[in-house]
C-alpha positions as CSV (number, residue, x, y, z in Angstrom):
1,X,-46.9,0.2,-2.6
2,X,-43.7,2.1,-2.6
3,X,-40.6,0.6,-1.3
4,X,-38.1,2.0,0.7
5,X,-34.7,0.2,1.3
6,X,-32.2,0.3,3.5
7,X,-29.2,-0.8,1.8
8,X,-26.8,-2.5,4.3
9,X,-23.2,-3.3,3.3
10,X,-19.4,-4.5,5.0
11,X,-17.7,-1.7,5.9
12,X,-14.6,-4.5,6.1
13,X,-15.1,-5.3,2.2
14,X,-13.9,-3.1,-1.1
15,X,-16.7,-0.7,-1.5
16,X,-18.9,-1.2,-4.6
17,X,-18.3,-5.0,-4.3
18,X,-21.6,-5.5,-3.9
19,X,-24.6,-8.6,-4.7
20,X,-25.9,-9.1,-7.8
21,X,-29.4,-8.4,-6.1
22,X,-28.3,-4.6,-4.9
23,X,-26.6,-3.9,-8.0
24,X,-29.7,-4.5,-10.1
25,X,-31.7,-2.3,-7.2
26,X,-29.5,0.8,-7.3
27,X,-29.3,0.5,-10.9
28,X,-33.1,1.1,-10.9
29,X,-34.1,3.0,-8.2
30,X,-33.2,6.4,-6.8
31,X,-30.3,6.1,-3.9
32,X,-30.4,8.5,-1.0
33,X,-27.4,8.6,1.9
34,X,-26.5,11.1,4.8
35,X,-23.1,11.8,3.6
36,X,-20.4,11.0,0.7
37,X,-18.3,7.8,1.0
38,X,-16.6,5.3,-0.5
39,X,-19.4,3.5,-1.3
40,X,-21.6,6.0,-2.8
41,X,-18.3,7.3,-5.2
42,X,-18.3,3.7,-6.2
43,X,-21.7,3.6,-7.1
44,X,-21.3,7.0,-9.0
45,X,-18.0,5.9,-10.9
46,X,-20.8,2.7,-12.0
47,X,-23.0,5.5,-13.3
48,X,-25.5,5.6,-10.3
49,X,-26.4,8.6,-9.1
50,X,-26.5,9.2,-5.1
51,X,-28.3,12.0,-3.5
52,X,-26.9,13.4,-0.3
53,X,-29.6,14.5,1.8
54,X,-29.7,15.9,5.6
55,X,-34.4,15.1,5.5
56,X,-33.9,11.6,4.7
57,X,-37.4,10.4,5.7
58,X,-39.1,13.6,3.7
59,X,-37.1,12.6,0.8
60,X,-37.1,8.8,1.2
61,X,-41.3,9.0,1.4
62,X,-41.9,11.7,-0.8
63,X,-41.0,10.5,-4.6
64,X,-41.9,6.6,-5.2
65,X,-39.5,3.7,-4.5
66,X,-36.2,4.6,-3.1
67,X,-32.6,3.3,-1.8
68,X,-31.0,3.9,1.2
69,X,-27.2,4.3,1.5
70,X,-26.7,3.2,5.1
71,X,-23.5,4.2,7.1
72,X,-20.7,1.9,8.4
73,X,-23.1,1.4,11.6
74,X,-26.3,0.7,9.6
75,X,-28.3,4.2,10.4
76,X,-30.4,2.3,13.2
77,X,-31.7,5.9,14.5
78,X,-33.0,6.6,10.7
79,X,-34.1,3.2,10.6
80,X,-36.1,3.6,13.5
81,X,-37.8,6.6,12.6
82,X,-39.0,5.3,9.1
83,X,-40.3,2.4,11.1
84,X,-42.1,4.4,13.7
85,X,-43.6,7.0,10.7
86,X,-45.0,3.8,8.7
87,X,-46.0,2.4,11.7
88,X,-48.5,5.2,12.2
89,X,-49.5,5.6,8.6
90,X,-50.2,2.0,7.2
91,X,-49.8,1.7,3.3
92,X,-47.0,5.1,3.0
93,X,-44.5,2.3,2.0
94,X,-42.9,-0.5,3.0
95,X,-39.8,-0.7,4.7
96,X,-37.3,-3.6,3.9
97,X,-34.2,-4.4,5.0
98,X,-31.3,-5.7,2.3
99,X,-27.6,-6.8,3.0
100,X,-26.0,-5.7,-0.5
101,X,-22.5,-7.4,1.2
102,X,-21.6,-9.3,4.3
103,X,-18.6,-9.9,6.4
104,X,-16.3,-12.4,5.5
105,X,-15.7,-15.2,8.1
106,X,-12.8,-13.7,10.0
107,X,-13.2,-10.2,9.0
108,X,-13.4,-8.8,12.9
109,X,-9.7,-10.2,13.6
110,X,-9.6,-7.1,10.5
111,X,-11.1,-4.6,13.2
112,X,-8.5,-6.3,15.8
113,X,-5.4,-5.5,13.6
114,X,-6.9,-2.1,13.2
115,X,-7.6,-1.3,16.8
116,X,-3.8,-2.6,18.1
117,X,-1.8,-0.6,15.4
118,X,-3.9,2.6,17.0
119,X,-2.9,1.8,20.6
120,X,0.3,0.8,19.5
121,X,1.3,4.0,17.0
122,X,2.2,7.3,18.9
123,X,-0.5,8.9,20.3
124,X,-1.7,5.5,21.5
125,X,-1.8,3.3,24.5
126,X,1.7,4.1,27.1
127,X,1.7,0.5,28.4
128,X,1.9,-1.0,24.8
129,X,4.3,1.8,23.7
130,X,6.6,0.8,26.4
131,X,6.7,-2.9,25.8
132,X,9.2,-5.2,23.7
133,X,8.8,-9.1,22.9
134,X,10.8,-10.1,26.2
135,X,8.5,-7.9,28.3
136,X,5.5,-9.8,26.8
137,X,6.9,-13.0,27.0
138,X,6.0,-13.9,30.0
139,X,1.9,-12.7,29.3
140,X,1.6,-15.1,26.5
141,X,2.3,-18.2,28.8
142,X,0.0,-16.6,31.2
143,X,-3.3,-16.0,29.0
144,X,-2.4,-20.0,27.1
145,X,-2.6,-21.0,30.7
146,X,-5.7,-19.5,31.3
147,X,-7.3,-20.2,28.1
148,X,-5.9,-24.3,29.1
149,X,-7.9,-23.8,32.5
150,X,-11.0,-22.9,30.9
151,X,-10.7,-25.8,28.5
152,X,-10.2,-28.0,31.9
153,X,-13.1,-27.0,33.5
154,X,-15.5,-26.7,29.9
155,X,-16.2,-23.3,30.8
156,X,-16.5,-22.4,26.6
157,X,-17.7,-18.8,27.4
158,X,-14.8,-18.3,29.3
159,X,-12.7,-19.9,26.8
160,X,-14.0,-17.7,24.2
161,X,-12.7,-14.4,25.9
162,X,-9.3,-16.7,27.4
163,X,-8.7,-17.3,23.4
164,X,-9.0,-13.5,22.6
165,X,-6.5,-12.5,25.4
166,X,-4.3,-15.0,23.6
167,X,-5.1,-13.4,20.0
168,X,-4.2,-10.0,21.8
169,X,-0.7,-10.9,22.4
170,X,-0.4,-12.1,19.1
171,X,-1.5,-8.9,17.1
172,X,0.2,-6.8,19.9
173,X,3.7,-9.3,19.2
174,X,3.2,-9.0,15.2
175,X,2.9,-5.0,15.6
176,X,5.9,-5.1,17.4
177,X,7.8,-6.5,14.5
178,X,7.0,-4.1,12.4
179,X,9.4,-1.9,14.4
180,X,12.9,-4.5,14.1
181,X,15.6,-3.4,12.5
182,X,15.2,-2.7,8.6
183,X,15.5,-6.3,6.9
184,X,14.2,-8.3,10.2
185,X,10.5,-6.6,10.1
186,X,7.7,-8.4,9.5
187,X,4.1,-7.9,10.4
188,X,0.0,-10.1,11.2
189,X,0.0,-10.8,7.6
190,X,3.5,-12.3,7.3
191,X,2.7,-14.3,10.1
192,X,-1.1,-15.8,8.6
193,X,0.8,-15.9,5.4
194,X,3.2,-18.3,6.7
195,X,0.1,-20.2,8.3
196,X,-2.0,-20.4,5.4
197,X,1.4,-21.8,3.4
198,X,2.1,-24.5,6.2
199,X,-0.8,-25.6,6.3
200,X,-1.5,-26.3,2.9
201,X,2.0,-28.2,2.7
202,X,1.6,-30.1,6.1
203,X,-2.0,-31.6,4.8
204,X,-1.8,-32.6,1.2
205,X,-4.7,-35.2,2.0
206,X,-7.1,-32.2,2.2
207,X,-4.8,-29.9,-0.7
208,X,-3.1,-32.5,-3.4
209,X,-3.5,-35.8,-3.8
210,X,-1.9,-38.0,-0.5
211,X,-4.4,-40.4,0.4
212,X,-3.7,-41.6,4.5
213,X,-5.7,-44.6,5.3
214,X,-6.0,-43.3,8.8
215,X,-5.3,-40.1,12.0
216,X,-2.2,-41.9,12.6
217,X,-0.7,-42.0,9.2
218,X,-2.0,-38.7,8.5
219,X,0.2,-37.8,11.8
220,X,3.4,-39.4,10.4
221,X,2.7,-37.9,7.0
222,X,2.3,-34.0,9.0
223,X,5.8,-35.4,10.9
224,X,7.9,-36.5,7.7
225,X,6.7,-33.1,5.9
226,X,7.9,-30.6,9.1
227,X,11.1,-32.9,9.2
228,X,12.1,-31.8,5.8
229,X,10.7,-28.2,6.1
230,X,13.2,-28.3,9.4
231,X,16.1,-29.8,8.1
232,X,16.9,-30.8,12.0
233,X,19.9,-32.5,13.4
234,X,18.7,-34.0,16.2
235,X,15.0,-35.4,17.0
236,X,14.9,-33.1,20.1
237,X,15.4,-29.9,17.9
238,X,12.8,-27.8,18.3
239,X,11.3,-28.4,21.7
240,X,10.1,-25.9,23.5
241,X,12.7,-26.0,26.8
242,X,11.1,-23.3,28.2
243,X,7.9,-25.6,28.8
244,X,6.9,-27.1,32.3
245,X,9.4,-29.7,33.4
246,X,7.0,-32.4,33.2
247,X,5.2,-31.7,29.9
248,X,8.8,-31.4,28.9
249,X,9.9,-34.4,29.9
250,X,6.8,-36.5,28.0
251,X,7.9,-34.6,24.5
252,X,11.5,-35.6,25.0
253,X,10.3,-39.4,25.6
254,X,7.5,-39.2,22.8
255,X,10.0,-38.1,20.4
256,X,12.5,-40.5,21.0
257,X,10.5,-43.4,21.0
258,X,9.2,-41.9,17.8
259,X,12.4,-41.9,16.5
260,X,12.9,-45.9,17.8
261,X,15.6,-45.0,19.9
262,X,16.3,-47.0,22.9
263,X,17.7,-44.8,25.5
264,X,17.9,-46.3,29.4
265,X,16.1,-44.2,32.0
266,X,18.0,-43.2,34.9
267,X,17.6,-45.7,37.7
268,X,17.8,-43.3,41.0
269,X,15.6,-42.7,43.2
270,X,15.7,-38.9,43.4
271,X,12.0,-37.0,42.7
272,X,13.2,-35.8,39.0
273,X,13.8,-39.2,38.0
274,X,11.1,-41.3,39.7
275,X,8.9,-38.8,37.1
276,X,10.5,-39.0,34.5
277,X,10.2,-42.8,34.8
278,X,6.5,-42.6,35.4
279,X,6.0,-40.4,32.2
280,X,7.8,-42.9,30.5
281,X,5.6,-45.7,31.9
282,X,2.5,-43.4,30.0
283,X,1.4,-41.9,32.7
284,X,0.6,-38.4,33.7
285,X,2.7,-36.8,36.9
286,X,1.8,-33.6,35.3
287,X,-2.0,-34.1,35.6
288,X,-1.5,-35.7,38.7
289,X,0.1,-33.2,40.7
290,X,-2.3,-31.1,39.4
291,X,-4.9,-32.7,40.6
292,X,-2.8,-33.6,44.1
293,X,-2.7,-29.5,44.3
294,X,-6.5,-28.8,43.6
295,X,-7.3,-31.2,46.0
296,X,-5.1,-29.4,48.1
297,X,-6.0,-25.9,47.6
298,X,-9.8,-27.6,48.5
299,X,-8.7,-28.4,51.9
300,X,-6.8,-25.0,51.9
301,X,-10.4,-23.5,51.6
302,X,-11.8,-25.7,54.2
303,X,-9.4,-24.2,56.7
304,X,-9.6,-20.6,56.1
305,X,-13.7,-21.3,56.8
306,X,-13.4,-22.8,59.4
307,X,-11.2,-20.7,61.1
């Protein structure tokens, strides 16, 4: 029976880097498309011929076996023609279906990159025209925040679109910096670049040959390697000070005692240090006046009902 194939590939991959499986089948078999691309001058350059055609299904079921070229967008509508005129005229042909690439894990954070640098080129989006990294600032602490309540409340969906709020102020920050100064530029691929690199560094258990026993030892082994990557004078260097006062408080303590240095706690009485102490006695007066203000806002609730 004669076979017609849709040919499917990643429009986010090289074209003509295709499977072993689609080369051999446009290599043999007549290939149709609806329009010259990329893909079909690769094919050519490879010696396959491509016919552009504006009757696809006349010429698709009119001449044996043959290849479809699909579009970036898969040419459902043609697809669903074919399948509608086989449907009503069992044993024409056979329609099948063939991936001859797929996307890469991570290849839509590609379409991401794409989509900011149009609403952030002239022509684009005013708001993101208008803004600078100290007029974003304060909308990266807002969507972490929000993606940290979802994680609170194990609401994953909502995490899933809290985390891509987050990823939008990183791709709109890293377009940004294309725009510094010459010399001070850099741009989303500098910044995975210098990911990819310190992670591969900071886990040599996983990428050379350090052998860790256990999580904690693989902790020291990530804190001696940042240490020497840092080159810091002081054990606090590097905090974030811009963090809440608690959470800030626990990393100075952490990283002292890390450091196995005995520093007194202030013995007053005033709010700020009856905290700190209790941070340093391992528990949470974050958490806890979080909680104190949920359960708070609950009885705020109450009121307004009942009143």
């Amino acid at each position: 029976m004669t076979r017609i194939v849709l040919l499917v590939t990643s429009p986010r991959l090289p074209a003509g880097l295709l499977s072993a499986q689609a080369w051999d089948l446009v290599r043999r078999t007549p290939v149709f498309a609806g329009a010259d691309s990329a893909q079909a001058a690769a094919l050519r350059s490879a010696g396959v011929d491509v016919t552009i055609t504006g009757q696809p299904v006349a010429d698709l079921l009119t001449g044996g076996d043959a290849v479809w070229l699909a579009g970036p967008r898969g040419d459902q509508e043609l697809a669903r023609e074919l399948g509608l005129r086989l449907a009503r005229e069992p044993g024409l042909a056979e329609l099948e279906l063939m991936y001859g690439s797929w996307d890469p894990p991570g290849a839509r954070l590609l379409d991401a990159v794409t989509v900011m640098d149009r609403l952030a080129s002239p022509g684009g989006d005013p708001w993101k025209l208008q803004q600078t990294h100290q007029s974003l600032a304060r909308f990266l602490l807002e969507e972490a925040y929000e993606a940290h309540d979802a994680i609170v409340a194990e609401d994953y969906p909502a995490l899933r679109e809290e985390l891509g709020d987050v990823l939008l102020q990183v791709v709109l920050h890293a377009r940004l910096a294309q725009q510094l100064p010459d010399g001070h530029a850099w741009n989303i691929d500098d910044v995975a670049g210098d990911l990819v690199d310190k992670l591969i560094r900071r886990n040599p258990h996983v990428f050379a040959d350090a052998q860790p026993h256990d999580v904690d030892e693989i902790t020291e082994q990530w804190e001696r390697i940042k240490a020497r990557e840092k080159s810091r004078d002081s054990v606090l260097d590097g905090i974030a000070w811009a963090q809440p006062a608690l959470a800030l408080a626990h990393k100075v303590i952490s990283r002292a005692r890390r450091a196995g240095l005995e520093v007194p706690l202030p013995a007053g009485e005033a709010l700020g240090e009856t905290l700190l102490r209790a941070a340093a006695h391992g528990e949470d007066p974050e958490g806890a006046l979080r909680r104190a203000v949920r359960a708070y806002a609950q009885e705020v609730r109450a009121a307004e009902r009942d009143r």
